[in-house]
N, C-alpha and C positions, 0 to 999 in steps of 0.2 A: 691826270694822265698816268696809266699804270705801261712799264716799260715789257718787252717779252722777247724774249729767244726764242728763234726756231730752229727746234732742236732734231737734225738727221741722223737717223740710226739705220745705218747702211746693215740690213740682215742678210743672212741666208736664203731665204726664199722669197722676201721682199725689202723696201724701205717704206721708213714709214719717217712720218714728219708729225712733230710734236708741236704744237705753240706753247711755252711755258711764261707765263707772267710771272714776275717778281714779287706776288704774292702766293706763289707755290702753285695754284689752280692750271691744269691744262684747258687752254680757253678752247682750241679747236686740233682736230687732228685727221690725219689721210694718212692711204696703206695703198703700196702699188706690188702687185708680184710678179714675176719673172721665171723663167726654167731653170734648171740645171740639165746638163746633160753628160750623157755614160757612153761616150762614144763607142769606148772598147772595155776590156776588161781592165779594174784598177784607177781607170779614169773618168775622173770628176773636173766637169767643166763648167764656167758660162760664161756667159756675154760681157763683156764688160760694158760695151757701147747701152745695150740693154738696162744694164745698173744706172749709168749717169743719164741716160733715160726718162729712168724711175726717180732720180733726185731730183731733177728740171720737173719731172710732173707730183711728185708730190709739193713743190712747194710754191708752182705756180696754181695748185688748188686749193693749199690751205689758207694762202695768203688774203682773199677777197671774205673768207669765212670769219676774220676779225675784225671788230667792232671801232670804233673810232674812239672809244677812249683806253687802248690801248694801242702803243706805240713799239715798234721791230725796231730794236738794237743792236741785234747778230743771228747769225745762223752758224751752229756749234755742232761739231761730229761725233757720233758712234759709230763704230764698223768690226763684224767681225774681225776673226784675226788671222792670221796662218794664208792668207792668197797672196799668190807673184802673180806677173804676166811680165812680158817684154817688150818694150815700146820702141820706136822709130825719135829720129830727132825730131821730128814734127806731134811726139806721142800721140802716134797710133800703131793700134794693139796690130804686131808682130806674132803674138798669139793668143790662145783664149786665156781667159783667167781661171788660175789652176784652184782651187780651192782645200779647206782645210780635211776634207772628208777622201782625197785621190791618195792612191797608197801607191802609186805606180815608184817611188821610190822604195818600197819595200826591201830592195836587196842592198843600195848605197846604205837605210838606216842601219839596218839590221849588222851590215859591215862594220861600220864605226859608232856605234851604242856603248857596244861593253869594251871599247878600246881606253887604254891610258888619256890619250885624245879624246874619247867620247863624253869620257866621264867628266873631264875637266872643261869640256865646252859646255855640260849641260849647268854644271856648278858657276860658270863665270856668264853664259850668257840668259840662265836661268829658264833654257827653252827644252825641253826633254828634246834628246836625240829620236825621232820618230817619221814615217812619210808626212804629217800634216806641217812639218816644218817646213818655211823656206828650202832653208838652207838642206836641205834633202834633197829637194826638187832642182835646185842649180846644180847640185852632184848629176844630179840623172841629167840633166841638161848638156851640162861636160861632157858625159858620155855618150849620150846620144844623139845630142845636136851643137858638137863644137863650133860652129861655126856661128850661131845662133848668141852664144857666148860673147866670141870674139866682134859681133857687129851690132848688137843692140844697145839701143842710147842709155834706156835703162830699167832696172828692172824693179818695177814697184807692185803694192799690194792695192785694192780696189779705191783705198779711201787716198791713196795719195793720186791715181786715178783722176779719182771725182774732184779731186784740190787742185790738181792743175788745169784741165782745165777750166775751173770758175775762176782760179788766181793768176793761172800762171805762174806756179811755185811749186819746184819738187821739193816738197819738204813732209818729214814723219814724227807724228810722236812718239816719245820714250816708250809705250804700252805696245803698240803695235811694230816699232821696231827689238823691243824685246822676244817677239811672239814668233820672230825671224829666224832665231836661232843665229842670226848672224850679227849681232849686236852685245857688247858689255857692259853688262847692268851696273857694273864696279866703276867703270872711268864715263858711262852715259857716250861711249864713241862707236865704230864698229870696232867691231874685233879684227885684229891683226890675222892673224893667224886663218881665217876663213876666204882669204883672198885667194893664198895658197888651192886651198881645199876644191871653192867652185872656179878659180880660174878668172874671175869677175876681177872688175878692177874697182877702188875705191867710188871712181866717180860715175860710176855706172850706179851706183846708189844715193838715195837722195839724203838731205839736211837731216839728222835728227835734230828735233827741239822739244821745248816743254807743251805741256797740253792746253795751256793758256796762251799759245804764241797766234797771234793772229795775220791776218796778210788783205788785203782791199780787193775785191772781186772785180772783175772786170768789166766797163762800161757795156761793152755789147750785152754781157750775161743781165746786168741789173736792166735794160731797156726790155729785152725778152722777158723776163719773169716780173715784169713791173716792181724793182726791189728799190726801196731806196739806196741811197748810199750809207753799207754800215756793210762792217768786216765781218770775214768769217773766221773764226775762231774751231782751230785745230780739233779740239777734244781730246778722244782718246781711243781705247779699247771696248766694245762692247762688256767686255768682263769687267775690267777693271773700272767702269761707268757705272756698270750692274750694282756692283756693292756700294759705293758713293751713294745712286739714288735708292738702294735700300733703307740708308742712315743707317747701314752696319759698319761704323769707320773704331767702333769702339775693339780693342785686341782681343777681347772673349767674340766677339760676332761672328758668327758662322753665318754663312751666304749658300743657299740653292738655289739655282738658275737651270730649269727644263723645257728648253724649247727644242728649237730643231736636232742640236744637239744639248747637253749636259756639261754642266761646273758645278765645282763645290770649293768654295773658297773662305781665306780668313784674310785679316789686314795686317801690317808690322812692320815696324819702325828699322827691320834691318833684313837682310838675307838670310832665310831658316834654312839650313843645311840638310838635306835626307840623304844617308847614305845610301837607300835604296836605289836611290835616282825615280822618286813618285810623282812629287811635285813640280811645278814651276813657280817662278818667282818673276813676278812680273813688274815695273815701277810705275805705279800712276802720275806720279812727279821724283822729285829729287831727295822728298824725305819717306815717300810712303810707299810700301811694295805688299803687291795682291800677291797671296800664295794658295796654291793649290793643285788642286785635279779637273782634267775634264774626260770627258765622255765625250764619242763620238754618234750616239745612239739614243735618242731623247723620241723628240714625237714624229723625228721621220720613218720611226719603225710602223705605228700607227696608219701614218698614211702610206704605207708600204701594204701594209695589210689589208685596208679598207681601196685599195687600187685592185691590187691583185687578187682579191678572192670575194670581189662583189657581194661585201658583207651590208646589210642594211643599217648601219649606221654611215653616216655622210661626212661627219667633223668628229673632232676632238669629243664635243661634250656629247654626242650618242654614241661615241664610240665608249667611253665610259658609263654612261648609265645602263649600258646594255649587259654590263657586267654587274650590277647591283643588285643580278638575282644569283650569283654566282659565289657560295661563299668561301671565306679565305682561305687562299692554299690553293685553290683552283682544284679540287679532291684530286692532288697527287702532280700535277702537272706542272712541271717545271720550263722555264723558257731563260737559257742565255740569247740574250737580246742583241747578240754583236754581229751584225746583220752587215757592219759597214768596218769590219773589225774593232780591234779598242785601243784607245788610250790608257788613261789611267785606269786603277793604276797596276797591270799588267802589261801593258803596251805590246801588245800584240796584234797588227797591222792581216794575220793570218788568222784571226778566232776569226769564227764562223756562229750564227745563230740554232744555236739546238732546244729541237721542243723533245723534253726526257719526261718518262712513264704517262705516254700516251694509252688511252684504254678505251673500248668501243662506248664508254660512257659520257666521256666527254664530246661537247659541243663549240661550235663554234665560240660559245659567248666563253667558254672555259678555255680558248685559247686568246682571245682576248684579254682575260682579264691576269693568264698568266704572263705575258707580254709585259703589262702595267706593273706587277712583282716583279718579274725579271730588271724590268729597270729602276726600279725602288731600292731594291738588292744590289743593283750596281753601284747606284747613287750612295748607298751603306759601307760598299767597300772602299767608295772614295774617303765617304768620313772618316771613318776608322786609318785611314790612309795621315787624312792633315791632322786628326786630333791625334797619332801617334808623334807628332812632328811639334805641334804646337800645342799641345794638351788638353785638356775638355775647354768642349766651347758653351761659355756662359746663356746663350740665344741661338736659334735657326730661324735664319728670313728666308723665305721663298720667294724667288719671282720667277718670270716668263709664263708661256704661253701655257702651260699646266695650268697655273693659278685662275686660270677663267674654269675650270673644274674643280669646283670645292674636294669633290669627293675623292678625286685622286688624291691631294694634297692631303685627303685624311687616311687614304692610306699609307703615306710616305710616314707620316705621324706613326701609321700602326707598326711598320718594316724597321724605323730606326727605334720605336721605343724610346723618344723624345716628344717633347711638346713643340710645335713649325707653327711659326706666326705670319700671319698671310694680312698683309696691308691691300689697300684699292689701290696703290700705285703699281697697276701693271706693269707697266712700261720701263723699269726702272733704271735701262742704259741710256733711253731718250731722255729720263729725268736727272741723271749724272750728267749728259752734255749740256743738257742749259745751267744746271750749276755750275758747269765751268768757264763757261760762255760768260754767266753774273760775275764770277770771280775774274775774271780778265778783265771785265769792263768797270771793273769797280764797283759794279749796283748790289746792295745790300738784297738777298734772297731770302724768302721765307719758305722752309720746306715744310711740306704740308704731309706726314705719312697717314693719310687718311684714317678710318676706323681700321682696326686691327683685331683680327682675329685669331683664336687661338685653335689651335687644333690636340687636342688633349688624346696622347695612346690610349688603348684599351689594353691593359694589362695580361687578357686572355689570349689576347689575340697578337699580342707581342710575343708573348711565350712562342706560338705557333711557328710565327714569320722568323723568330733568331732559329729554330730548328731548321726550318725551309730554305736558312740563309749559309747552316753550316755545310750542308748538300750542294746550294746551288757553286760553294767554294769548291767543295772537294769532287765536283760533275766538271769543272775548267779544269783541275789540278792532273785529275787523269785522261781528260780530252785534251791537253793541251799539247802534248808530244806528236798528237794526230794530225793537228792542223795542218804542219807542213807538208 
């Protein structure tokens, strides 16, 4: 009898449910997706009820797809990070789930960033001051829906959501309550001082605890989804999972993760300081803290483009092969990719996407394939961002939904002028949740980083891209006064 986690990774545009056996292998797996919606300008929404939808159905699908000599021990979380909503005492959603990509607090961030306060909430709760923070959106909240404040039971993020009700437990982990902007990475409590700020009171927030805390599902939920009786175990952050199931845990390990959005991340034994205010510093447990940069601009620029201009590629992998007659540099065209504004590490909530030295020569596939630079180039400035903070990093792992693209992943190779090692473990936050899922339950895990590939620069073409890269800096540096 070989024992398995099933492991849920609450995304952005879908959940997907992993079965991971104790011998590393994913024995079976399912993907269910769902909308976002942009009601107005600024605003990024979706369903919550939608989301824990998607949980109930991916895991009463994957569940009959396992075999009988393997046996379900737990079911263990991923979820992204940065979503509130407001719930009723009976937790029901009061409003939609606000997500990490809504900038509608643009003027709260923008107010308290470069404040004495700003700078020291971002150092202590390790969250950049920016709109995809919580604690932004409960200022705009204040302001615009005091009352909303004053009568909501509570206000939580999708994964604590989906945890109530399968448990019946408001409770959060350290990674995700980190991610809040409203939490202390130093004492693991909330912060004092944010009570003040959004007007919210302590208990209008749930339990933080550690990522191995688990809680017993409830009889109705296991009868519906034919589960046995076995716990679900918290998890964690989709980021901070991400690097875990890369087996980047070593302090040289650099982390790339490109899917709907973009990270770039390293691991460490303490809180790395940037006096720029670049990084976050987020804690997967009590000794370990994921630091780094994200993006808010990964492959939903992609499908932004293949929606809106009826291009004949249909996914990720023709959208990129159709650029493989295109060669590097895209002859002159340049593309800031920040279509959703940015994060790191400029944190400009107001950049806007610009395609520079357009000429009647180019073609569609050459906006394309400058789009896939542009965010290479962003992904570049984030490195440059943690390896000025934490020093050259020894390895580059890649994961998410890129990696089903060899051939971007070899241009990310060609843009940073590093060698990026691409494992077959796609998935790598659903493979961090059932390691922690085994480490809670005490079952010895064997991690399996599949074959490993390397992706080797081209020297020539490195040359090319660090030129392409000092433009695409100083094309923000002088657009950047305009955005406003």
């Amino acid at each position: 009898m070989i024992f398995y986690i099933l492991a849920i990774d609450i995304g952005t545009t879908s959940t997907k449910a992993l079965a991971v056996g104790s011998d590393g292998k994913v024995i079976a797996s399912q993907q269910h997706f769902y909308p976002t919606f942009y009601p107005q300008i600024d605003f990024v929404e979706q369903n919550p009820q939608q989301i824990y939808q998607a949980v109930l159905e991916v895991i009463s699908r994957v569940i009959p797809q396992i075999s009988t000599e393997y046996r379900l021990r737990g079911i263990s979380f991923s979820s992204a990070m940065h979503s509130i909503m407001a719930v009723d005492a009976q937790a029901k959603p009061l409003t939609p789930l606000i997500i990490w990509a809504d900038t509608r607090s643009t003027r709260q961030a923008k107010a308290l960033r470069n404040t004495s306060l700003g700078k020291r909430l971002h150092q202590e709760t390790g969250a950049p001051v920016h709109p995809m923070s919580p604690l932004c959106k409960l200022i705009w909240w204040k302001e615009n829906d005091p009352a909303l404040i004053n009568t909501a039971h509570k206000f939580i993020s999708i994964k604590e959501f989906v945890v109530y009700h399968l448990c019946g437990q408001y409770v959060v982990d350290y990674s995700i309550a980190s991610a809040s902007g409203l939490f202390d990475i130093h004492s693991l409590h909330w912060h004092d001082e944010i009570f003040l700020l959004t007007g919210i009171r302590e208990e209008q927030l749930s339990t933080p605890v550690n990522a191995t805390f688990a809680c017993s599902i409830k009889p109705e939920i296991q009868i519906q989804l034919s589960l046995p009786d076995v716990p679900a175990i918290l998890g964690a952050s989709d980021g901070c999972l991400a690097q875990l199931g890369c087996g980047a845990m070593h302090p040289g390990d650099l982390t790339i993760t490109i899917g709907t959005s973009a990270a770039v991340r390293r691991v460490s034994k303490r809180n790395l300081q940037d006096p720029e205010l670049r990084l976050f510093n987020y804690p997967l447990d009590e000794k370990t803290r994921i630091s780094g940069g994200a993006s808010n601009n990964g492959t939903v620029i992609i499908d932004w483009f293949n929606r809106e201009f009826n291009t004949t590629s249909q996914n990720l992998s023709e959208f990129v092969k159709d650029t493989n007659t295109i060669a590097a540099g895209s002859d002159g065209l340049i593309a800031l990719p920040y279509l959703q504004g940015e994060r790191a590490p400029i944190y400009n909530p107001q950049a806007r996407g610009v395609f520079f030295g357009v000429s009647v020569r180019h073609t569609p596939n050459h906006f394309k394939k400058a789009l896939l630079e542009g965010i290479c180039f962003e992904i570049f400035s984030i490195v440059k961002s943690v390896e000025s903070i934490h020093g050259p990093s020894d390895k580059i792992f890649v994961s998410g939904g890129f990696t089903y693209s060899p051939d971007w992943v070899q241009l990310l190779s060609h843009v940073l002028g590093r060698t990026v090692i691409q494992s077959e473990v796609n998935d790598a936050s659903a493979i961090g949740a059932a390691m922690v899922g085994f480490e809670a339950l005490g079952i010895p895990f064997q991690q399996q980083t599949g074959e490993r590939k390397f992706h080797q620069p081209d020297v020539t073409l490195s040359r090319l891209y660090h030129k392409q890269f000092e433009i695409f800096e100083r094309l923000y540096q002088q657009l950047e006064p305009l955005f406003e």
